[in-house]
N, CA, C and O of each residue as an XYZ file, in Angstrom:
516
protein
N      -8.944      1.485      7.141
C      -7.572      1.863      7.401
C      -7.513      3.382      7.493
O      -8.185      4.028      6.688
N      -6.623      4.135      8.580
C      -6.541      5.658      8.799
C      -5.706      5.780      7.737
O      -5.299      4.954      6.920
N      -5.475      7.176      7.908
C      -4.891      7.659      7.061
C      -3.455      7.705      7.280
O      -2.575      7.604      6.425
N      -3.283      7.935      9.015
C      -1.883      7.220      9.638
C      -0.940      5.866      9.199
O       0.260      5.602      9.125
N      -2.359      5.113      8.932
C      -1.705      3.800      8.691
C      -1.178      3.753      7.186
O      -0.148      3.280      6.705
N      -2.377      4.487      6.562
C      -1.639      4.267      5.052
C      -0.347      5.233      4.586
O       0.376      4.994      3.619
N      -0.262      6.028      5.218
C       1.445      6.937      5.414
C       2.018      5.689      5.558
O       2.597      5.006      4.714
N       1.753      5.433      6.913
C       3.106      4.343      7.445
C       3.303      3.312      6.266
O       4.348      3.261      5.618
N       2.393      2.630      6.075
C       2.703      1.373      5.372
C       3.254      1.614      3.943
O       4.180      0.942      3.490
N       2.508      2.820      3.109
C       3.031      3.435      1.699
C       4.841      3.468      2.278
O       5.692      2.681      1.863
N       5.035      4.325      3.071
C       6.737      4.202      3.250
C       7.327      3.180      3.613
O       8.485      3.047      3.217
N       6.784      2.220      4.403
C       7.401      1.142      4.522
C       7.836      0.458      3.447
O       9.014      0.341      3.108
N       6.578     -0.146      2.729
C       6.078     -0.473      1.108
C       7.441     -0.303      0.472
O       8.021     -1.362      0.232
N       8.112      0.892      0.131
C       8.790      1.410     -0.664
C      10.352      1.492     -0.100
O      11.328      1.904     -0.727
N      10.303      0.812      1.718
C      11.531      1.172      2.401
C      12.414      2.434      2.131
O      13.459      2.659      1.521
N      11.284      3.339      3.056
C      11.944      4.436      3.214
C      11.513      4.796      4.830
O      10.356      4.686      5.236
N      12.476      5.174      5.538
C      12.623      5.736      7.077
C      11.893      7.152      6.687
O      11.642      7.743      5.637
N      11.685      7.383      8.078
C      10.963      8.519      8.476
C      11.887      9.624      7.877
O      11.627     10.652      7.251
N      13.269      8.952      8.361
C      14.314     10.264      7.547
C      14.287     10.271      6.625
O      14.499     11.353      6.078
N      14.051      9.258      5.915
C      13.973      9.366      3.921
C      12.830     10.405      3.605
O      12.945     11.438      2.945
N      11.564      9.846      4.294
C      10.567     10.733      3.648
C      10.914     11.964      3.786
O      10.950     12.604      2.735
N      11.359     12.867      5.361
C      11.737     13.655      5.369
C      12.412     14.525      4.569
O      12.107     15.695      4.336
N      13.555     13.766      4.064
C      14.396     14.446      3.143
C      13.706     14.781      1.951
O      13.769     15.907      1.458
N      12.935     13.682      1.385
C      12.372     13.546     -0.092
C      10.934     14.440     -0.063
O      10.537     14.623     -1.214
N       9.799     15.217      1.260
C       9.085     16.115      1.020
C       9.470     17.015      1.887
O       8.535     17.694      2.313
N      10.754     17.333      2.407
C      10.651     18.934      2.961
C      10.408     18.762      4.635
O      11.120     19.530      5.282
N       9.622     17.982      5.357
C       9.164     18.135      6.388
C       9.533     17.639      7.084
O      10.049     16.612      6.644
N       9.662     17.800      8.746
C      10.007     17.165      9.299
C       9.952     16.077     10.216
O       8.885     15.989     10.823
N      10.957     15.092     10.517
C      10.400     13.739     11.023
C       9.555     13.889     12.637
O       9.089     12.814     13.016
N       9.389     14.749     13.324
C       8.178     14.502     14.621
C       7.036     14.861     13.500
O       6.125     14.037     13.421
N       6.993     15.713     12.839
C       5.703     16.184     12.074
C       5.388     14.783     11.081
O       4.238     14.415     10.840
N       6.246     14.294     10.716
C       5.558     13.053      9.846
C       5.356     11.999     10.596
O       4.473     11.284     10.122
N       5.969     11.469     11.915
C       5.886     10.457     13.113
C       4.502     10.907     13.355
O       3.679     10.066     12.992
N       3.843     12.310     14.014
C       2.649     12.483     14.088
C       1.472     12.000     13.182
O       0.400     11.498     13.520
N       1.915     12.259     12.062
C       1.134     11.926     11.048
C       0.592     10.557     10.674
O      -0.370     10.254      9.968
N       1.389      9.878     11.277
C       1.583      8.151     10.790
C       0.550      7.916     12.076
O      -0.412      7.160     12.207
N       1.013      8.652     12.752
C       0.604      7.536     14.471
C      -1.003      8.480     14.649
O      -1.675      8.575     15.676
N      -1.314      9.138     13.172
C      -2.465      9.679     13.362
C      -2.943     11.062     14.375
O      -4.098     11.483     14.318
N      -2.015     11.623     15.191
C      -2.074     12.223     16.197
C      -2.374     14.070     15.386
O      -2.967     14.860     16.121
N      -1.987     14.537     14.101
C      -2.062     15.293     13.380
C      -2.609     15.320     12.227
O      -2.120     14.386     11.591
N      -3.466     15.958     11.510
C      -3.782     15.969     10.395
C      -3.136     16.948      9.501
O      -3.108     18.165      9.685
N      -2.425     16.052      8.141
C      -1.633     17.274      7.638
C      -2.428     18.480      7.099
O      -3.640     18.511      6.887
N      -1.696     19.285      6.949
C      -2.436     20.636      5.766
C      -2.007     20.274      4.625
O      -0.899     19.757      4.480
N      -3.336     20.638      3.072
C      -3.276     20.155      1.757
C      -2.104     20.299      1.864
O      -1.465     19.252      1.968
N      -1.437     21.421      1.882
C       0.091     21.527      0.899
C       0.673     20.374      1.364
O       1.109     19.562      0.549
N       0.760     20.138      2.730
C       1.885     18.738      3.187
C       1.610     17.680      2.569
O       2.321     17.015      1.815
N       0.119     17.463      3.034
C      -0.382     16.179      2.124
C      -0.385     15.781      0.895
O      -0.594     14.604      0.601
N      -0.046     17.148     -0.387
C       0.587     16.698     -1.127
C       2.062     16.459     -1.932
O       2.348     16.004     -3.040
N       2.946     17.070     -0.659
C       4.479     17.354     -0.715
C       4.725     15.590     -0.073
O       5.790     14.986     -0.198
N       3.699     15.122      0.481
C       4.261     13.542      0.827
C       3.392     12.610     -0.072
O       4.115     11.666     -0.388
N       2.259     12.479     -0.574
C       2.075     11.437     -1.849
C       2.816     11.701     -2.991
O       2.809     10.852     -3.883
N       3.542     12.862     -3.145
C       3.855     12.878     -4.386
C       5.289     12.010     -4.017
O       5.580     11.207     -4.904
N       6.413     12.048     -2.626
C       7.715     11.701     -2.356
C       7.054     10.281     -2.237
O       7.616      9.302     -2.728
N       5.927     10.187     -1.620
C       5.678      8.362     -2.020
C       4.995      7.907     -3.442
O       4.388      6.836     -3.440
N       5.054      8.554     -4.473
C       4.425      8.209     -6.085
C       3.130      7.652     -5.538
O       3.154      6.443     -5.765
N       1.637      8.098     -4.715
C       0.688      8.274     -4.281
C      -0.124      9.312     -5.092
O       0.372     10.156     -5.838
N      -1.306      9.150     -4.868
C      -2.330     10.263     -5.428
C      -2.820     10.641     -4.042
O      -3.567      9.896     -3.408
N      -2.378     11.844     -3.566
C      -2.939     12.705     -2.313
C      -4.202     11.761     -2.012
O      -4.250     10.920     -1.114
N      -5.278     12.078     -2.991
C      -7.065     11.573     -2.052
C      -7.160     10.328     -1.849
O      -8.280      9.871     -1.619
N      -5.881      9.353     -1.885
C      -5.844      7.768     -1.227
C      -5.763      8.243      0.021
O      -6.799      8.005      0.642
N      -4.599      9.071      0.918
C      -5.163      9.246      1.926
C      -5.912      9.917      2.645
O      -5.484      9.969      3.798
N      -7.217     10.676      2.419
C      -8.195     11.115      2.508
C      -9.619     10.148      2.966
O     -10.305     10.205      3.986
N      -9.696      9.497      2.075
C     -10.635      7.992      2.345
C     -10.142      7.242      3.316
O      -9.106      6.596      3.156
N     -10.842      7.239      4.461
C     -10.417      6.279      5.441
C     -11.007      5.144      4.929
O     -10.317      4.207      5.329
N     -12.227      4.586      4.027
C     -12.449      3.426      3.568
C     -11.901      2.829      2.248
O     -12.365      1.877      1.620
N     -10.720      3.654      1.932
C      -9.654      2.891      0.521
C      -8.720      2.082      1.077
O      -7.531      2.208      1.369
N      -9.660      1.086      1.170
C      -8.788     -0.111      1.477
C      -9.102     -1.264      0.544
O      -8.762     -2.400      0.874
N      -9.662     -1.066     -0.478
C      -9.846     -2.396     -1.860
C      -8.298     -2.684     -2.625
O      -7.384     -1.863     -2.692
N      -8.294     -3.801     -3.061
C      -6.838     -4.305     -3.623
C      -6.704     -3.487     -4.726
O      -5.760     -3.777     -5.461
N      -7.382     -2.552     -5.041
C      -7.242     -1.800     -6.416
C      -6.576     -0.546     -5.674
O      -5.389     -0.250     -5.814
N      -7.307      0.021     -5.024
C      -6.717      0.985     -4.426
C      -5.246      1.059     -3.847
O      -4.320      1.842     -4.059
N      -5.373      0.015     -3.086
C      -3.823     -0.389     -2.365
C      -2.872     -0.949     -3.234
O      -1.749     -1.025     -2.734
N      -2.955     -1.263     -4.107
C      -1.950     -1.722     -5.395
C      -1.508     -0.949     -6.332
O      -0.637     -1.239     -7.152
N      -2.385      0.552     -6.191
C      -1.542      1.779     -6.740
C      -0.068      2.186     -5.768
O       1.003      2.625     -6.188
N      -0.470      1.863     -4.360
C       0.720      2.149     -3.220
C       1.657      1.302     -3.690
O       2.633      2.010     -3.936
N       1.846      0.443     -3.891
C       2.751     -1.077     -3.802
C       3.248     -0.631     -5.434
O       4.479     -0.621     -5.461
N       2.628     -0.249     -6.840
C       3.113     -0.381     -7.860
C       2.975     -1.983     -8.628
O       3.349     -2.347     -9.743
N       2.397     -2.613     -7.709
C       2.260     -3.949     -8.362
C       0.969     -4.103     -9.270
O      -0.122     -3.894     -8.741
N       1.050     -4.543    -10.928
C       0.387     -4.860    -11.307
C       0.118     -5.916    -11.900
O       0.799     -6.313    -12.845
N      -0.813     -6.482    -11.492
C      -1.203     -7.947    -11.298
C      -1.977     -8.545    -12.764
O      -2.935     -7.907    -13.198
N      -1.635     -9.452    -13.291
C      -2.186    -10.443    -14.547
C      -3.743     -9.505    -14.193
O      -4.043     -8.912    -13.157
N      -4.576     -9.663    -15.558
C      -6.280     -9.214    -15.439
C      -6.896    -10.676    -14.560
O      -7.625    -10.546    -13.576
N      -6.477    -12.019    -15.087
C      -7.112    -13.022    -13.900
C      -6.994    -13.083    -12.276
O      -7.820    -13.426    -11.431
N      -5.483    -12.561    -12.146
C      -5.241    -12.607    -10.585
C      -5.749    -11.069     -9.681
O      -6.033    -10.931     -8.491
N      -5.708     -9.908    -10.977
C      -6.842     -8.853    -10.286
C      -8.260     -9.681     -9.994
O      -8.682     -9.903     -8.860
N      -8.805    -10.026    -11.018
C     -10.240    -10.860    -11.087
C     -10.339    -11.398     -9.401
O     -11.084    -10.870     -8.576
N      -9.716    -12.179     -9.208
C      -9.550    -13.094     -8.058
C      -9.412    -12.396     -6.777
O      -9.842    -12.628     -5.647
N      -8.844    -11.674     -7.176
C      -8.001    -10.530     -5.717
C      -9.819     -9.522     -5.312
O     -10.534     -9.217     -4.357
N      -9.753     -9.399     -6.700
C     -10.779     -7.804     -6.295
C     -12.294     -8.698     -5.623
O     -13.134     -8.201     -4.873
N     -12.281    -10.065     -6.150
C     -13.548    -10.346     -5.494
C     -13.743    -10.593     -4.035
O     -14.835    -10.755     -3.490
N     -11.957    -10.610     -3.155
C     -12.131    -10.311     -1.785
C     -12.503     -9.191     -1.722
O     -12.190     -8.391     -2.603
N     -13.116     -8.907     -0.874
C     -14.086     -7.886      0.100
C     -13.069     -7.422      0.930
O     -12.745     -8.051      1.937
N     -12.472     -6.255      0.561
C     -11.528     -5.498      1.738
C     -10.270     -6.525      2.038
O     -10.023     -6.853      3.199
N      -9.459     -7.034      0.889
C      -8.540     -7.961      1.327
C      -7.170     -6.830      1.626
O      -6.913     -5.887      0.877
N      -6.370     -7.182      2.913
C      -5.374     -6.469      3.275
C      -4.268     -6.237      2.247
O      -3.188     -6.362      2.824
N      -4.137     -6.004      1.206
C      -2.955     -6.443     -0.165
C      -1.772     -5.866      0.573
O      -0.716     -6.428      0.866
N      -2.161     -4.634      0.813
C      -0.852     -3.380      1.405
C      -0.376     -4.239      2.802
O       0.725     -3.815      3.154
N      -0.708     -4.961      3.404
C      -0.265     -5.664      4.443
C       0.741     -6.945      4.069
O       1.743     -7.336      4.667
N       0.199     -7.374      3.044
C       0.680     -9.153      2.281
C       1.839     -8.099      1.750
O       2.995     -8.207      2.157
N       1.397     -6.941      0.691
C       2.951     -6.574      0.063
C       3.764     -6.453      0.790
O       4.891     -6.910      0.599
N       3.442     -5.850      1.751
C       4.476     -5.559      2.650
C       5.388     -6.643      3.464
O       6.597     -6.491      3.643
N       4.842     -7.449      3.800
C       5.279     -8.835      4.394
C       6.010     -9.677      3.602
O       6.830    -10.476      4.055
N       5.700     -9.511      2.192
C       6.113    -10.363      1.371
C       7.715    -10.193      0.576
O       8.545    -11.007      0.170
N       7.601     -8.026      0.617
C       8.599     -7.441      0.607
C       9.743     -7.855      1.523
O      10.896     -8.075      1.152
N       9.288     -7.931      2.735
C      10.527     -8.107      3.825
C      10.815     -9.249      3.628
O      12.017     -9.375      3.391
N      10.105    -10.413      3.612
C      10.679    -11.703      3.357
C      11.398    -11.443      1.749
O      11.957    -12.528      1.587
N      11.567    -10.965      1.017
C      12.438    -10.821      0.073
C      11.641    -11.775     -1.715
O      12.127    -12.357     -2.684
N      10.160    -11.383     -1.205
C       9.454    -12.105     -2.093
C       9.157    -10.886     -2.996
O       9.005     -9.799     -2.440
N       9.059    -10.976     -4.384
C       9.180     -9.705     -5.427
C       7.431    -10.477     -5.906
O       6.680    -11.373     -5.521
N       7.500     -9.469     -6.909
C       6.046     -8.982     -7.248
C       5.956    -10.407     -8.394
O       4.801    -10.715     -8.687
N       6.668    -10.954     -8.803
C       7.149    -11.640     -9.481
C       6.424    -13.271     -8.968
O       5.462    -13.825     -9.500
N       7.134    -13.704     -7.940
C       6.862    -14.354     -6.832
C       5.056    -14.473     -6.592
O       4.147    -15.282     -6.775
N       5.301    -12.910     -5.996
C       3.851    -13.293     -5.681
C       2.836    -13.526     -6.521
O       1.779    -13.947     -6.051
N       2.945    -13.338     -7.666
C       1.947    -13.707     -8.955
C       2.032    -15.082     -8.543
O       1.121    -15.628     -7.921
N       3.224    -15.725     -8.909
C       2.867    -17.143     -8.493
C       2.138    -17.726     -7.575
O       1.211    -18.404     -8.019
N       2.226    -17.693     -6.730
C       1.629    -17.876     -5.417
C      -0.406    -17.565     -5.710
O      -1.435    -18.123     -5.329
N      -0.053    -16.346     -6.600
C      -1.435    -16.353     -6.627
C      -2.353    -17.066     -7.648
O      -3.506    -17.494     -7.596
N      -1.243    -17.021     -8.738
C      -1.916    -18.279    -10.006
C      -1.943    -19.752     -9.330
O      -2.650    -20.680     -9.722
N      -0.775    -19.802     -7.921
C      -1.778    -21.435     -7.766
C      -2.721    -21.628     -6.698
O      -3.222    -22.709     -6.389
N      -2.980    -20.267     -6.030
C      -4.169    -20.658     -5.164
C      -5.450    -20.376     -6.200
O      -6.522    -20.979     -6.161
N      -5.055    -19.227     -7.213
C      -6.323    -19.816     -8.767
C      -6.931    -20.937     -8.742
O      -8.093    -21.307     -8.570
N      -5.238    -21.753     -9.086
C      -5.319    -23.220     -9.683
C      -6.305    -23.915     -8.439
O      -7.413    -24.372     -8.722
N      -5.839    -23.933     -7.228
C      -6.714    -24.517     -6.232
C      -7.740    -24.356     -6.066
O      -8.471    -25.321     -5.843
N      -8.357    -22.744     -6.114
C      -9.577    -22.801     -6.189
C     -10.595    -23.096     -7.104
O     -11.798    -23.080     -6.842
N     -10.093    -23.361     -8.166
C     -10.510    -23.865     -9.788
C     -10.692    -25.601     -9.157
O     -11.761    -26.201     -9.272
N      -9.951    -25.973     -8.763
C     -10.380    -27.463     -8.128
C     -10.908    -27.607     -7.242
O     -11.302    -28.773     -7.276
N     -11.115    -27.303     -6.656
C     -12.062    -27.335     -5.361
C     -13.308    -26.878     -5.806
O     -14.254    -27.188     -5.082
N     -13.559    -26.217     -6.816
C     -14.881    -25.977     -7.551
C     -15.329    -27.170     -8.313
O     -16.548    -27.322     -8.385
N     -14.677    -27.919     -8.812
C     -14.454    -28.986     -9.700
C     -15.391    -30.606     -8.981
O     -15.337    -31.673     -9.593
């Protein structure tokens, strides 16, 4: 994942418009549209005047290969039971920041999705069986 993408999706994540971020680090919306759509690379200071307006640690977007559910679940704020991390982290590059996000718009809370994930547990605990 670029570093474009993880701008975009961290603000989405959190439903905030280009104008929100704007307002909340100082800069302005073609300069952060650039940024998302990858076309610019910010300078440190920007880059960290916008993880901090998205509650981010700047060097997530730095790594174009932080894309593990650990990583991406600092973006989202969701923290997950120690069994359903267990489960999650043993996918290999699973999209989390994509599912949160999807799951957000459908109006599914972090809450929710635990469930969902304690019973595909449960399923895969039987199907082992």
């Amino acid at each position: 994942m670029k570093y474009g993408e993880k701008f975009k999706y961290s603000r989405e994540l959190r439903q905030l418009t280009l104008s929100d971020l704007s307002k909340l680090c100082g800069l302005s919306i073609p300069y952060l549209s650039d940024i998302e759509n990858s076309k610019k690379r910010p300078a440190m200071k920007s880059l960290e005047r916008i993880a901090k307006a998205l509650s981010v640690d700047a060097a997530f977007f730095l790594d174009d290969n932080a894309t593990t559910f650990t990583e991406l679940s600092k973006v989202s704020g969701y923290d997950p039971p120690a069994d359903i991390l267990e489960f999650i982290t043993s996918q290999d590059k699973l999209p989390y920041i994509v599912l949160a996000k999807q799951m957000s718009e459908q109006g599914i809370s972090p809450e929710s999705l635990q469930v969902m994930f304690d019973n595909i547990k449960i399923m895969m605990d039987t199907l082992k069986k």
